[in-house]
C-alpha positions as CSV (number, residue, x, y, z in Angstrom):
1,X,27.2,13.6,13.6
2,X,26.0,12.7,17.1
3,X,28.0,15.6,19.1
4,X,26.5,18.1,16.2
5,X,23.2,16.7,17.2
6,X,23.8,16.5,20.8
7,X,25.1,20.1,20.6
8,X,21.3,21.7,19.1
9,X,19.5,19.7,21.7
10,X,19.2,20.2,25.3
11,X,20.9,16.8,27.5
12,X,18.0,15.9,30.0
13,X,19.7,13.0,31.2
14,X,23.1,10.5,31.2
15,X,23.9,7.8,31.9
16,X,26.0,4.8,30.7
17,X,23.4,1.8,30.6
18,X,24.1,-1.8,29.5
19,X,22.5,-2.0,26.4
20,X,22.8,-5.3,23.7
21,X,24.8,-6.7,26.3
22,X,27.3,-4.5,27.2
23,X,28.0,-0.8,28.3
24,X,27.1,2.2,26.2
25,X,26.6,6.1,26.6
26,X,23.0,6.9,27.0
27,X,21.6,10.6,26.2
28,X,18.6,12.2,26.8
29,X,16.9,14.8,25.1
30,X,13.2,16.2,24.3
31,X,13.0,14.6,21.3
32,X,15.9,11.9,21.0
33,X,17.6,8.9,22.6
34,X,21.1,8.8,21.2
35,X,23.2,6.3,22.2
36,X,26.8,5.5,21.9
37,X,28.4,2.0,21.9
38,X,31.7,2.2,24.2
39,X,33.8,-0.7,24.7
40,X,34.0,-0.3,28.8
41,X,32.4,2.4,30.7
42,X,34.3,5.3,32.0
43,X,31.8,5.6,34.8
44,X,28.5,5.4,35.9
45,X,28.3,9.0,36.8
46,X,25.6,10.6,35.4
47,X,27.0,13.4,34.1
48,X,25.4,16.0,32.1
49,X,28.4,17.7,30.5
50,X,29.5,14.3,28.5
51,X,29.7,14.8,25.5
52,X,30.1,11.3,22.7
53,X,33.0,10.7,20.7
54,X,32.4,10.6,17.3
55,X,34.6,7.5,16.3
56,X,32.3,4.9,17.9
57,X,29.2,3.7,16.3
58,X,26.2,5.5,17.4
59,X,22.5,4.9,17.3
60,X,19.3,7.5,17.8
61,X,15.6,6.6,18.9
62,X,13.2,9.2,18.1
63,X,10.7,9.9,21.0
64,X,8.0,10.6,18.3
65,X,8.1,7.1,17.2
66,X,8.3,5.3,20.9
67,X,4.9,3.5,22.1
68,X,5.8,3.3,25.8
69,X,8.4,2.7,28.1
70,X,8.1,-0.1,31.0
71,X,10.1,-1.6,33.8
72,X,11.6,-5.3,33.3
73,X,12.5,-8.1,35.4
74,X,15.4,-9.3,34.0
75,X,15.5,-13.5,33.2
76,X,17.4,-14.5,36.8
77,X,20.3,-17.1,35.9
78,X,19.6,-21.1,35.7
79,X,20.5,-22.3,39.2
80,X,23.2,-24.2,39.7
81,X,23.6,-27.7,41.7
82,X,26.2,-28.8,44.1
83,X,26.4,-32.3,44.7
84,X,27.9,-32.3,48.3
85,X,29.6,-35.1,50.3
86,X,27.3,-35.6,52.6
87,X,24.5,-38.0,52.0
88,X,21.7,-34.8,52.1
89,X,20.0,-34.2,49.4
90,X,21.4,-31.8,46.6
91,X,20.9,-27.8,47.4
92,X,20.1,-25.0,44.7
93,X,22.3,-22.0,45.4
94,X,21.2,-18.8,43.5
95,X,20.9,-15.3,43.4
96,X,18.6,-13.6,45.6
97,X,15.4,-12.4,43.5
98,X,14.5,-8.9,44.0
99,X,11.0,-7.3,43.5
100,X,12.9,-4.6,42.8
101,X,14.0,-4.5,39.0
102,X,16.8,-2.3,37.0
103,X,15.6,-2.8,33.8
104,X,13.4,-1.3,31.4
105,X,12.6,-1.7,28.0
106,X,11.2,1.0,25.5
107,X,8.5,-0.1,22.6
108,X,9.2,1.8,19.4
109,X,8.2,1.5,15.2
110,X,9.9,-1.0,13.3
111,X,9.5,-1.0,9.7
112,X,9.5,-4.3,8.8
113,X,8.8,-4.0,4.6
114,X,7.5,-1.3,2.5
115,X,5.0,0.8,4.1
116,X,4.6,-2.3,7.1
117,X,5.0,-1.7,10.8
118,X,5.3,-3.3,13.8
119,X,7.0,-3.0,16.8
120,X,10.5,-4.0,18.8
121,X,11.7,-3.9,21.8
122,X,15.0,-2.2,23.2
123,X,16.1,-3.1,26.3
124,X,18.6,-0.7,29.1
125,X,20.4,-2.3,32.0
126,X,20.9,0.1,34.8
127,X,22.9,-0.2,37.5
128,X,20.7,-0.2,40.3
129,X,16.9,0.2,40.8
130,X,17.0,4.0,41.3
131,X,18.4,4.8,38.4
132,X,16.1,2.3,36.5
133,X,13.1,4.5,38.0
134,X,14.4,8.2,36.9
135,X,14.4,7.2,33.7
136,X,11.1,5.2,33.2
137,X,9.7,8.3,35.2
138,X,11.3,10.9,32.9
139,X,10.8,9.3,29.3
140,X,6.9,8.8,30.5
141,X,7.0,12.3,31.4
142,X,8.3,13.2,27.5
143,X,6.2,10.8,26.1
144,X,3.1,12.9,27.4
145,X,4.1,15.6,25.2
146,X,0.4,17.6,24.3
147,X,2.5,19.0,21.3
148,X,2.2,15.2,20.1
149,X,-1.8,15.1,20.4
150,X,-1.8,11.2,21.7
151,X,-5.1,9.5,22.3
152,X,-6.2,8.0,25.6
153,X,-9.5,7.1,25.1
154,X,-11.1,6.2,22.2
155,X,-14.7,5.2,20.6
156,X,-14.1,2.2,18.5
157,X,-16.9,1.4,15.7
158,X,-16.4,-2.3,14.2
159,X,-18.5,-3.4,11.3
160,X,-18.9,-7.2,12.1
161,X,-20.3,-7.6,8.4
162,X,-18.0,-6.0,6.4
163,X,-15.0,-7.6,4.1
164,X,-14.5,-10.9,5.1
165,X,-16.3,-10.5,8.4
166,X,-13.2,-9.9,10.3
167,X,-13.5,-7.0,12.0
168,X,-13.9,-8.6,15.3
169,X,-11.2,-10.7,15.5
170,X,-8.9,-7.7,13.6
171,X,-9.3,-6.0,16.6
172,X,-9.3,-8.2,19.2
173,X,-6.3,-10.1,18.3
174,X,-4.3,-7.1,16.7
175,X,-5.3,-4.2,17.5
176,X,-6.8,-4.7,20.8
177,X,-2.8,-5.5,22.5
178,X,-1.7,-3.0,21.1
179,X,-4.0,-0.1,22.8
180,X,-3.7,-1.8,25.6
181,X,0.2,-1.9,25.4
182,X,0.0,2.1,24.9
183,X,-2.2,3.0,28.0
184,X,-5.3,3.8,25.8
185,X,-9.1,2.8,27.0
186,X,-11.1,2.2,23.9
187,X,-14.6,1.6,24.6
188,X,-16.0,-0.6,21.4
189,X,-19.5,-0.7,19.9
190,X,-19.7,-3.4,17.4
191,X,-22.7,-2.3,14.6
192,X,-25.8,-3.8,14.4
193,X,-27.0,-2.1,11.2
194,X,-27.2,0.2,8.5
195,X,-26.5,3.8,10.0
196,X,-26.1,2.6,13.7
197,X,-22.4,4.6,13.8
198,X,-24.1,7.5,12.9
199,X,-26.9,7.5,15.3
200,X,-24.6,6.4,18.2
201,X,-22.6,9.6,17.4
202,X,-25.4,12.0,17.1
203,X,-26.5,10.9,21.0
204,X,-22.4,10.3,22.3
205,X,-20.9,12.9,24.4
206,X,-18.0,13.4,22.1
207,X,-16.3,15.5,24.7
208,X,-15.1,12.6,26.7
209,X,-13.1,10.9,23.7
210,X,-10.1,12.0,21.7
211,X,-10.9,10.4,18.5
212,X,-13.5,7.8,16.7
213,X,-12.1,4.8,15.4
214,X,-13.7,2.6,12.9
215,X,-12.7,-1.1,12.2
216,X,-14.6,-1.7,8.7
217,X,-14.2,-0.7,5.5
218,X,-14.8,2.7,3.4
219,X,-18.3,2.5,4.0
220,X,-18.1,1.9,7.5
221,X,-15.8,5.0,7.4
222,X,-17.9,7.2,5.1
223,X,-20.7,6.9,8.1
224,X,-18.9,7.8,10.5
225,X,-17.8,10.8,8.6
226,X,-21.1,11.7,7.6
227,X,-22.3,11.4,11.5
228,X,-19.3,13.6,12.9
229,X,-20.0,16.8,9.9
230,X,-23.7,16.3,10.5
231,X,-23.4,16.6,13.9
232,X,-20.7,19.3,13.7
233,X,-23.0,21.3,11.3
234,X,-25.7,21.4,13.3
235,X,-24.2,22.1,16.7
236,X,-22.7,24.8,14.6
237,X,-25.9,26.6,12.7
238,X,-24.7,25.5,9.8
239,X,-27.3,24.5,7.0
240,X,-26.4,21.9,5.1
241,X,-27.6,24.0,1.6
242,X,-26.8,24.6,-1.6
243,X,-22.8,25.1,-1.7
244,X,-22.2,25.4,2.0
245,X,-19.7,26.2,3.7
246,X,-19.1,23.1,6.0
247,X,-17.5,23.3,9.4
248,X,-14.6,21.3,10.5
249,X,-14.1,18.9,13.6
250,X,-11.4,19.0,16.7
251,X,-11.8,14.9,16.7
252,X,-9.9,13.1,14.5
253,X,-10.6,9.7,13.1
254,X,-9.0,6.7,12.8
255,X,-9.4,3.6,10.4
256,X,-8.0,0.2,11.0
257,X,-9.1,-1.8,7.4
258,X,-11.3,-4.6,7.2
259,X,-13.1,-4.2,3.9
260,X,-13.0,-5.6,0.7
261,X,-11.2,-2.4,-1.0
262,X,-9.6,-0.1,1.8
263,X,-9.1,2.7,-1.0
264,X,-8.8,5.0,1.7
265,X,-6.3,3.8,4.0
266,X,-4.5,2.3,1.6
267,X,-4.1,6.0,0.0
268,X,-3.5,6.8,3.5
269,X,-0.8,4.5,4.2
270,X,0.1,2.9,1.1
271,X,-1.3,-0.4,2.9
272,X,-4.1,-2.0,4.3
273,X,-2.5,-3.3,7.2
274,X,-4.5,-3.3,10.7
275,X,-1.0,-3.1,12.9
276,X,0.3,-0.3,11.2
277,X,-3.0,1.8,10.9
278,X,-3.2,0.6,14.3
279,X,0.4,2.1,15.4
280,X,-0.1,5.5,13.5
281,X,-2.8,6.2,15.3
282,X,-1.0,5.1,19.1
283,X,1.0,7.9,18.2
284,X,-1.4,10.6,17.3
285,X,-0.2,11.2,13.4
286,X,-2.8,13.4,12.0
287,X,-3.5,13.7,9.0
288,X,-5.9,16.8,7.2
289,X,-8.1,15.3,4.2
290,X,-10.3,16.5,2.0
291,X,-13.7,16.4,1.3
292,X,-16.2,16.6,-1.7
293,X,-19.7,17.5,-0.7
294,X,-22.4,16.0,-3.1
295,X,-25.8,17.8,-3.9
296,X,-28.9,16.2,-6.4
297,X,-30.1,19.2,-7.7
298,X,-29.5,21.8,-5.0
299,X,-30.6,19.3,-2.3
300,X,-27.0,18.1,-0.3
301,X,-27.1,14.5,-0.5
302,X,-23.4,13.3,1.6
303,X,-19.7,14.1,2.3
304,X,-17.4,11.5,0.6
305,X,-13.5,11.4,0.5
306,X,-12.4,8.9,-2.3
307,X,-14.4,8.8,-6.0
308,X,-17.5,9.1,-7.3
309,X,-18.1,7.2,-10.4
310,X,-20.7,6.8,-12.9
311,X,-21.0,4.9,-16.0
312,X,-18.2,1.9,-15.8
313,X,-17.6,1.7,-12.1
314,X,-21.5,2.8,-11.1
315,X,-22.5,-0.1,-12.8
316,X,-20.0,-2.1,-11.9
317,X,-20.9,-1.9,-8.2
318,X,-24.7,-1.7,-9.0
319,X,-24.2,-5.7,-10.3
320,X,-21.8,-6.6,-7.2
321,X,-24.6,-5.5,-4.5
322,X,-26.8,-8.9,-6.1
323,X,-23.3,-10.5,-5.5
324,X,-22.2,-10.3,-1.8
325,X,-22.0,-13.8,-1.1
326,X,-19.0,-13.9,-3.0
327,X,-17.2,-11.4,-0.7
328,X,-14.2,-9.3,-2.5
329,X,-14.2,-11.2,-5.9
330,X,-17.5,-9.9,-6.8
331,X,-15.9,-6.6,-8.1
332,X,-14.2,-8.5,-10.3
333,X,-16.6,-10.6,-11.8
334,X,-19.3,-7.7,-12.2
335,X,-16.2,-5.7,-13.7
336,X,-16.0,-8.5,-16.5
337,X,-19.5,-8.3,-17.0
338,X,-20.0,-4.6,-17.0
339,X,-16.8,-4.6,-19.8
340,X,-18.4,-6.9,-21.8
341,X,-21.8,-4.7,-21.5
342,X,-19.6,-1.2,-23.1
343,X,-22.2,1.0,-22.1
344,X,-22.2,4.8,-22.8
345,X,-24.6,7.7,-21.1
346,X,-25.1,10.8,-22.4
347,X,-24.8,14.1,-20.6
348,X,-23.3,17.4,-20.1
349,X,-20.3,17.3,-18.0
350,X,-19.4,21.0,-16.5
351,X,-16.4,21.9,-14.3
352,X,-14.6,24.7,-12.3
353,X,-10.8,24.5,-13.0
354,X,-8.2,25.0,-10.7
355,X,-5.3,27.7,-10.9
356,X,-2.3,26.3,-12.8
357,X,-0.5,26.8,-9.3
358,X,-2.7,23.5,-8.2
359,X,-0.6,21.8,-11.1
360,X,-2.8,18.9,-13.0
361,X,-3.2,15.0,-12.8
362,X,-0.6,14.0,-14.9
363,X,2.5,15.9,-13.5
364,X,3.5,12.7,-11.9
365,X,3.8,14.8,-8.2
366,X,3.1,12.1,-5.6
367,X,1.4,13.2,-2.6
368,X,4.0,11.3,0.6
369,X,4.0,11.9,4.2
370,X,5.1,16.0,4.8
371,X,3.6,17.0,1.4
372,X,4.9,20.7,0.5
373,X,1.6,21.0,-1.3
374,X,-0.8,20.2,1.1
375,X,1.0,22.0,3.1
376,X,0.6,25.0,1.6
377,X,-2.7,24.5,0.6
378,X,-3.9,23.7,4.2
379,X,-1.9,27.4,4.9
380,X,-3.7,28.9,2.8
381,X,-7.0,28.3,3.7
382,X,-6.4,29.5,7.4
383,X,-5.4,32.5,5.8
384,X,-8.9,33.2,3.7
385,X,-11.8,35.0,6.0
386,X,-15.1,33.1,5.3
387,X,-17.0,35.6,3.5
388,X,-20.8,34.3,3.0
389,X,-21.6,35.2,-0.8
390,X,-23.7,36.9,-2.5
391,X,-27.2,36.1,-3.6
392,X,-26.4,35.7,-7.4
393,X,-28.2,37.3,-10.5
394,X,-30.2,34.8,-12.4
395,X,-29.9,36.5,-15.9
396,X,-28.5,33.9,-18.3
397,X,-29.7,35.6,-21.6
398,X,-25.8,35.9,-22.6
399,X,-24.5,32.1,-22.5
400,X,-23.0,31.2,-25.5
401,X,-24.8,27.9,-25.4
402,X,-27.6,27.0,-23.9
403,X,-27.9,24.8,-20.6
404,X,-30.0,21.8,-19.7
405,X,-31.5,23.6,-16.3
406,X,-34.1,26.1,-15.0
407,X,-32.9,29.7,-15.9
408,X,-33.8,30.5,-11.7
409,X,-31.6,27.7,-10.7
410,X,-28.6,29.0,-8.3
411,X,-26.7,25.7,-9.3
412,X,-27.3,27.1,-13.1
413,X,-25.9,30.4,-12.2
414,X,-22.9,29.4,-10.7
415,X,-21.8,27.2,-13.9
416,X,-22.1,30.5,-16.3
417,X,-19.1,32.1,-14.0
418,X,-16.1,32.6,-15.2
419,X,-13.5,29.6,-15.5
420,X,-16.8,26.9,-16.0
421,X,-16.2,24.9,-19.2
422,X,-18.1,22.2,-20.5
423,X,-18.1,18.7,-22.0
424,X,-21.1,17.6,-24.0
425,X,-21.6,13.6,-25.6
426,X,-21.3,10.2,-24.9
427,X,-19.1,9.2,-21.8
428,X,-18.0,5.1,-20.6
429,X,-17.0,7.0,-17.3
430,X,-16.7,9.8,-15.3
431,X,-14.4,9.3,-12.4
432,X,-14.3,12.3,-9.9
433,X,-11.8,11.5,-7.6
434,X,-10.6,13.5,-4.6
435,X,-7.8,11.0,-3.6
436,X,-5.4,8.9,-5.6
437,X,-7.6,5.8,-4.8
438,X,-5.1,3.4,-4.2
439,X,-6.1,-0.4,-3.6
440,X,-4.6,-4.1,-4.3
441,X,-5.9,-4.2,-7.8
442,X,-4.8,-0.2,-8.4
443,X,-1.7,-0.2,-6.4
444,X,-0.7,3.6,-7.9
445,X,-4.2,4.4,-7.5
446,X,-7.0,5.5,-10.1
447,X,-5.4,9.1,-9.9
448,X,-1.6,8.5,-9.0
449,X,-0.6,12.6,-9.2
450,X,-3.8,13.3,-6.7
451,X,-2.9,15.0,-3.5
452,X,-4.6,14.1,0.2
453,X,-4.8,17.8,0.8
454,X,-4.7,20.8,-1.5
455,X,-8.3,20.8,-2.2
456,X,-8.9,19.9,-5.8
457,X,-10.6,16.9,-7.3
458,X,-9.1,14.9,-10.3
459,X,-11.9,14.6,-13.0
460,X,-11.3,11.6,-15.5
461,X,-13.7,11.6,-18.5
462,X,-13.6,8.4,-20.5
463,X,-15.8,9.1,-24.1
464,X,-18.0,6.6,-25.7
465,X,-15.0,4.0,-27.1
466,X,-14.9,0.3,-27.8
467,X,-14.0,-2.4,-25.7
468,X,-10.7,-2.8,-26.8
469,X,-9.7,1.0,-26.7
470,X,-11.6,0.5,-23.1
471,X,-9.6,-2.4,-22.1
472,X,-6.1,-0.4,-23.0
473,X,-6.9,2.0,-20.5
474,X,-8.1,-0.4,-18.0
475,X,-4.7,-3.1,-18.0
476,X,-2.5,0.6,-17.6
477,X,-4.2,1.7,-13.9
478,X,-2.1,-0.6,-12.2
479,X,1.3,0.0,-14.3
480,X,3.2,2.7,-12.5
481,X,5.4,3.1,-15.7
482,X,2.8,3.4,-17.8
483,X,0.5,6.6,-18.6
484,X,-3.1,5.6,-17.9
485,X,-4.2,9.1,-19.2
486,X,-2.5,8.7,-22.4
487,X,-5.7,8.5,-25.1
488,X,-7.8,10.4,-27.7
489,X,-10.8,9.3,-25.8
490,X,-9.6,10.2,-21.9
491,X,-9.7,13.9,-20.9
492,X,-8.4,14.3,-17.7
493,X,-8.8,18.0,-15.4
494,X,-7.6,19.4,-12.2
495,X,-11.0,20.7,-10.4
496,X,-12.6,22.8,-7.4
497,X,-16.1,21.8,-8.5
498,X,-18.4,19.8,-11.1
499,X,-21.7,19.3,-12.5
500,X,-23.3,16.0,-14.4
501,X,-26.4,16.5,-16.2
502,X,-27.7,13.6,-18.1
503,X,-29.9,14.7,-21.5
504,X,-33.0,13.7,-20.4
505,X,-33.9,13.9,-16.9
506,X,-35.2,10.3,-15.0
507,X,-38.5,10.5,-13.5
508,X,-37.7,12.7,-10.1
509,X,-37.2,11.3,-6.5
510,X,-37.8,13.6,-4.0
511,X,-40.2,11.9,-1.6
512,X,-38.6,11.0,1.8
513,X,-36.7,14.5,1.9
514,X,-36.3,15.4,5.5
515,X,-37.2,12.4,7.0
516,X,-36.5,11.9,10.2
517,X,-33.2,9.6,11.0
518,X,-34.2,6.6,12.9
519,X,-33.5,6.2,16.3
520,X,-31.8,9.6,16.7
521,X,-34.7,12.2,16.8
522,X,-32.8,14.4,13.9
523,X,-33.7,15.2,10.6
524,X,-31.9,14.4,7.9
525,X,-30.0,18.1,7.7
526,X,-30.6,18.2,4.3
527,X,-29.6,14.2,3.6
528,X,-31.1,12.6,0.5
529,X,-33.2,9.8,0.0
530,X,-33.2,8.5,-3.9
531,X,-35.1,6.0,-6.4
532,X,-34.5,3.5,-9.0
533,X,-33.7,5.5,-12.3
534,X,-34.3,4.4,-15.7
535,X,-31.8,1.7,-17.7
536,X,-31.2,4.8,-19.7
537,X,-28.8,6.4,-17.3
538,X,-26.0,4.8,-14.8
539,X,-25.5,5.0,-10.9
540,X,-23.1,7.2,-9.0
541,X,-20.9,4.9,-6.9
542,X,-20.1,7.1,-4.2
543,X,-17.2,5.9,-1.6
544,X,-18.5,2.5,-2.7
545,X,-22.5,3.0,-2.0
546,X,-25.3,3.6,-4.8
547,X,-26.6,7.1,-5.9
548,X,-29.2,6.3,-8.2
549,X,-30.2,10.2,-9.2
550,X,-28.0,11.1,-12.2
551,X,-28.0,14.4,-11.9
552,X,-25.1,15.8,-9.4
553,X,-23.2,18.5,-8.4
554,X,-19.9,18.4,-6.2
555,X,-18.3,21.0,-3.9
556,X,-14.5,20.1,-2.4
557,X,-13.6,21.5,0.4
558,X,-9.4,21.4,1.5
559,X,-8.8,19.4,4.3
560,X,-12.0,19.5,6.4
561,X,-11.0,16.4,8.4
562,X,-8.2,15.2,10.4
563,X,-7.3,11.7,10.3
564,X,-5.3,9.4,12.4
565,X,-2.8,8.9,9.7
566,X,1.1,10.0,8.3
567,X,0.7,9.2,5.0
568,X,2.5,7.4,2.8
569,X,6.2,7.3,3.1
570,X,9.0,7.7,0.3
571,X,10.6,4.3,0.7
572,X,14.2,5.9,0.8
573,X,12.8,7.4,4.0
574,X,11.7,4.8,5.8
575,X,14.5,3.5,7.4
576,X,15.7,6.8,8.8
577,X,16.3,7.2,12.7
578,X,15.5,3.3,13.3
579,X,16.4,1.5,16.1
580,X,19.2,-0.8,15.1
581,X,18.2,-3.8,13.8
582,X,19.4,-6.2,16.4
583,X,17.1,-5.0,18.6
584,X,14.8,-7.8,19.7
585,X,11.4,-7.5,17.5
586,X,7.8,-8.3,18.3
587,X,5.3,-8.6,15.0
588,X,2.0,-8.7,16.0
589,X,0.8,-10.8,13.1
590,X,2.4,-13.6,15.1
């Protein structure tokens, strides 16, 4: 199998190295280390025409998965004592230490347990310091491969309030080495309020940085989004209207969790682990995501990534703000409460479906690292020319039933197209979520067949039902063998857009439109301030902060950021191309 390989890539270099103690065939190539165990060396010339035999055991490193390489002094021997005859003192006769070393040892992924990493250490003899230096020199060289995209410098954002109130020492003691470790400057800003992120990145010369990262949870990360498209937008002309057209950023950002959810990167992931998030992003993984543009009326309001929510989980995280001091088991508690409550809101729930080639929620696809689907999705939006459209007519005379808004209203107009439907009565919940929303308490996620990438949302509409039909659906979201979606009472759609309109409209909430931001000189580019509503309608729980205005209207958009991130991995995949396990191992958590 090696020769095969050996014989489809190019042999940079050879040489037979001492590696796990003893002598082995070392090759070189663009992309691969592959190494062959030999019982004694035939020489030490370093030959490129050697080819491996394929009866010996053989091992392969993947360059894409190597952190860095470094020379290594080795451990010189204990010194041994000569008693002489005469009656001198005892002398220590040893080796002569050399500055000089002929040893270096490469850092590289080690997945340690499902979805987990950290990293080992493999270690190469050579036989003299020359050779050592050609191939530090060389593998450095490969390493800087601009096909790879590999930060070396970075703006790190860390929330010192959020979660536990870790986020410091997450970085510092974890995340911090490892940067370090890879050669990449990270200069760190820790938060000293509400919206700080985003005013730091309006003013930041984001030229001089190859990604954001933020250390926090999904709010901390829905900030920082929200600063980067803003900013994006408006460098671009784009306004940020009615069912615009958003542009899309060259940075990419990265998110090491410290929340009290980590929906995001857990989706990302399939972990909330700070090494690992940390390591993905050492070796520039990126990741396109989408997002789902909100609007109150026709006014855009944010950009958010995971679920909006109202009814059950709007509620639910309207009682757990009162509840902070309590840290992550305040969802749970204001769950209990908000189950115990059964409350139902009535409205008119109208949606744009996708094609059937965008399949639906309950095919059981997962969306894993290398997704076929996203991949084609994010294809096929590079292919479609951006093609501003037309100012619609406003004639509605012909709906077949009537609708709940102003017969001039463009959002109006656009729900009477063709392939709108629509959902009137009494909901629990109506989940709109744009990733599967995985966390500890949903390991599957809220919408396990929902894809990072092919620009739909997942809408989840729970009717008016009773607490014990309520608490059936509720004890199945974290049961992977179980269908979640399987009830009278739960529709559940495949989507490009959505409108909620509640039945009667709360008292309005416009006043502190187009405020200026604070400390940044900006206007709000189109941002939305909101009020109180009545007790007769929910919240919105957007990416885990309040939208009191009931009334909303959401726009997805396939892929429009890149993230620091693989994905999650198929376990039967995650121990291909390892580093043999004998390898000496560093975990981080230590």
């Amino acid at each position: 199998m090696m020769a095969s390989a050996l014989e489809d890539n190019e042999v940079l270099m050879y040489s037979v190295l001492e590696y796990e103690k003893r002598p082995a065939h070392i090759y070189l190539t663009s992309t691969y280390i592959f190494i062959e165990n030999s019982a004694r060396p035939s020489s030490h010339d370093n030959t490129l025409d050697a080819r491996p035999s394929s009866s010996l055991k053989n091992h392969v490193i993947d360059l894409r998965e190597v952190i860095t390489v470094r020379g290594e002094h080795r451990s010189p021997p204990k010194p041994r004592k000569f008693i002489l005859s005469s009656p001198r003192k005892p002398s220590l006769l040893q080796e002569d230490k050399s500055p000089e070393t002929n040893t270096f040892s490469i850092f590289m992924i080690n997945r340690v347990a499902k979805h987990r990493w950290r990293h080992k250490v493999c270690q190469f003899v050579c036989r003299d310091y020359g050779t050592c230096q050609l191939w530090i020199t060389k593998l450095l060289e490969l390493l800087q491969n601009p096909e790879w995209q590999r930060p070396k410098r970075l703006l790190v954002f860390i929330n010192p309030f959020g979660g536990k109130r870790k986020g410091v020492k997450i970085f510092n003691e974890k995340v911090r080495p490892l940067f370090e470790l890879a050669g990449i400057y990270s200069e760190v800003i820790i938060t000293k309020r509400q919206y700080h992120a985003r005013d730091v990145i309006y003013e930041y010369d984001l030229q001089t940085v190859d990604g954001l990262v933020c250390v926090g949870g999904d709010g901390t990360f829905s900030e920082l989004l929200n600063g980067l498209l803003d900013r994006v937008n408006s460098e671009g002309g784009v306004e940020q209207t009615f069912r615009h057209t958003p542009k899309s950023s060259a940075l990419r950002i990265g998110i090491i969790p410290a929340g009290s959810t980590d929906a995001i990167v857990y989706s990302l992931v399939g972990i909330n682990d700070p090494v690992t998030s940390a390591l993905q992003i050492i070796l520039g993984d990126s990741l396109g995501m989408d997002v789902t543009a909100l609007y109150k009326k026709e006014q855009f309001v944010k950009y958010t990534v995971s679920m909006s929510s109202y009814g059950y989980y709007g509620d639910l995280l309207k009682e757990s703000e009162t509840l902070r001091w309590m840290g992550p088991k305040r969802y749970t508690w204001s769950g209990f409460k908000t189950f115990l409550a059964n409350k139902a809101y009535e409205g008119e729930v109208s949606f744009l479906l996708a094609s059937e080639e965008d399949s639906h929620p309950r095919d059981q696809t997962v969306c894993y690292s290398g997704c076929e689907k996203c991949r084609k999705s994010a294809m096929e939006g590079q292919q479609v020319v951006s093609v501003k459209e037309p100012q619609p007519e406003f004639d509605l005379g012909g709906a077949s039933e009537p609708i709940l808004f102003s017969a001039v209203s463009k959002r109006a107009s656009f729900m009477m197209k063709d392939g709108w439907h629509h959902v009137k009565g009494r909901f629990s919940a109506i989940n709109l979520v744009t990733i599967s929303c995985r966390c500890d308490l949903t390991p599957i996620g809220m919408s396990p067949a929902s894809h990072l990438g092919d620009g739909c949302m997942d809408l989840i509409l729970i009717q008016d039902c009773s607490r014990l039909q309520y608490l059936r659906h509720l004890v199945r979201i974290p049961d992977s063998k179980s269908d979640q979606f399987d009830f009278d009472f739960i529709q559940v759609y495949r989507v490009k857009e959505f409108s909620f309109q509640p039945i009667t409209e709360p008292e309005d909430a416009d006043e502190g439109e187009g405020q200026e931001r604070g400390g940044c000189g900006r206007r709000k580019a189109g941002h939305t301030q909101m009020k109180n509503s009545s007790s007769a309608h929910s919240v919105w729980n957007c990416d885990g902060e309040l939208l009191d205005y009931p009334s909303l209207y959401a726009h997805v958009h396939c892929q429009l950021i890149k993230l620091f991130a693989r994905g999650v991995e198929e376990c039967n995949k995650e121990d291909s191309m390892q580093c043999p396990a004998c390898c000496s191992a560093y975990d981080s958590d230590k």
